[in-house]
C-alpha positions in Angstrom: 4.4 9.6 16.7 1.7 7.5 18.0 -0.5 4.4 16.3 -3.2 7.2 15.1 -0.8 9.7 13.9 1.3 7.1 11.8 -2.4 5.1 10.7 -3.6 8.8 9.1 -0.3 10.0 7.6 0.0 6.5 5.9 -3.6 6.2 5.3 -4.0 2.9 6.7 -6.2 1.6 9.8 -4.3 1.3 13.8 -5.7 -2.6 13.1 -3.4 -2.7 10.7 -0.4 -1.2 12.1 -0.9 -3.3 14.9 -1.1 -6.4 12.6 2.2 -5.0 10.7 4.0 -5.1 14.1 2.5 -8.3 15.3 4.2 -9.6 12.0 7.4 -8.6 12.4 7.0 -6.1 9.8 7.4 -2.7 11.9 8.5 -2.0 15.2 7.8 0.4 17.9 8.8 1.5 21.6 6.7 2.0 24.3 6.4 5.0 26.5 6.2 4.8 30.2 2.5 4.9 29.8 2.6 2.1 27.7 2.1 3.8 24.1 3.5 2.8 21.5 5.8 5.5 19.6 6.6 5.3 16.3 9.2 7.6 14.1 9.2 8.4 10.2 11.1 5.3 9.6 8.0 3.5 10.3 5.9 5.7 8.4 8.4 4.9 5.2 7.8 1.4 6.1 4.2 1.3 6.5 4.0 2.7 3.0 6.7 0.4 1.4 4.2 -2.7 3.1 1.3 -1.4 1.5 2.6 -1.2 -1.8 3.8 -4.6 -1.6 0.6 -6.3 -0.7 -1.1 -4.3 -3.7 1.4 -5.9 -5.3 -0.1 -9.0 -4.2 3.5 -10.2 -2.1 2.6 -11.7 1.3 3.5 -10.6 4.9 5.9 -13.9 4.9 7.8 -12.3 1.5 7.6 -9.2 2.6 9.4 -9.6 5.7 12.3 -11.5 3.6 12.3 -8.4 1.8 12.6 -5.6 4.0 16.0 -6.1 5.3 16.7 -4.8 1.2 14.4 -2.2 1.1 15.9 0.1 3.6 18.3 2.1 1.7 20.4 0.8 -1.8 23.1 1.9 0.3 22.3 -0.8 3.0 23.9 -4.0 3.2 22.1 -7.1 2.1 21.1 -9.3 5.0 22.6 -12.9 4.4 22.3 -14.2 7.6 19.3 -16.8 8.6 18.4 -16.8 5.0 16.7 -20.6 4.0 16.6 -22.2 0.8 13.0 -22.1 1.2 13.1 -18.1 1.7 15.3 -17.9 -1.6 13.0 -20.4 -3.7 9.5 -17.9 -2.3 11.2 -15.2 -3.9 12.3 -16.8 -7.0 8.3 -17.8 -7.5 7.1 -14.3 -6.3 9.6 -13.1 -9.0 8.3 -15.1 -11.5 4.6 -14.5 -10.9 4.9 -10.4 -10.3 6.6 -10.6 -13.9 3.6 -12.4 -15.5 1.8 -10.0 -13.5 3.6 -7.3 -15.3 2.9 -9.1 -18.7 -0.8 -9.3 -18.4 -0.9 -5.6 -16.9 1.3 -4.3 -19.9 -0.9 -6.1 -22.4 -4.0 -4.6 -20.4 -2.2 -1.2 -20.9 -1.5 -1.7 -24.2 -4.8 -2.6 -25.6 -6.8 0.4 -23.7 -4.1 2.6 -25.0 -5.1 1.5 -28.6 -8.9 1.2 -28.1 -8.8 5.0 -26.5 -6.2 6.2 -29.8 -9.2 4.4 -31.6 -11.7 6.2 -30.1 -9.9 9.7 -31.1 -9.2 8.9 -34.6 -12.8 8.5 -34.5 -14.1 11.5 -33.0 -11.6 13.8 -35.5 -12.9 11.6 -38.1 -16.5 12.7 -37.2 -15.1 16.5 -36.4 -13.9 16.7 -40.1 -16.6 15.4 -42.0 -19.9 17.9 -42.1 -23.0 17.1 -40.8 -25.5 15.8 -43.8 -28.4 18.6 -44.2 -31.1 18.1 -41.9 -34.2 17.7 -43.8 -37.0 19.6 -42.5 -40.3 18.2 -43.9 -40.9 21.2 -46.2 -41.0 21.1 -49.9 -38.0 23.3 -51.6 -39.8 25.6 -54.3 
């Protein structure tokens, strides 16, 4: 598929495609007019990249990472692997779980302030309305 086929189907921009090849992060061939062609593989990819940076991992991480992502059936890559790469990872690790902490939490207390909110509103369902008083004296 081409750049704008794969940017719509994984609903990202050909800038950023572009970018995500330019960093190592995807690849492509090139036709004899000089398009570049792209299969589902890179489509999965694409997708897998833009979850991560949501998740708030950088291109540099990311790339350590893909080699792993590509199937669980996949070998890990060991080769060319730094100290440096392995300590990045151990502090992306470590901040995505506080991440996940503070996002649980989050969870948490919007799940109790909405149950909150319910107990309330069958509270108010149960109880009857006081009797609206209308001005008028009652003979």
């Amino acid at each position: 598929m081409r750049i704008g086929e794969l940017a719509a189907r994984a609903g990202v921009s050909t800038r950023q495609v572009r970018f995500y090849e330019a960093s190592g992060l995807i690849t492509s061939t090139r036709r004899p007019n000089n398009y570049r062609d792209y299969d589902e593989v890179a489509l999965g990819r694409v997708e897998q990249i833009r979850e991560l940076l949501a998740a708030g991992l950088s291109t540099q991480v990311i790339r350590a990472l893909l080699p792993c992502l590509r199937s669980p059936r996949a070998p890990i890559v060991f080769e060319g692997v730094t100290p440096e790469t392995v300590a990045a990872l151990e502090r992306e690790r470590d901040r995505l779980s506080e991440r996940i902490d503070v996002l649980t939490r989050n969870r948490d207390a919007v799940a109790a302030y909405l149950a909150e909110l319910r107990r309330h509103a069958d509270r108010s369902a149960a109880t009857p309305a006081p009797a609206r008083r209308t001005g008028r004296a009652v003979p």
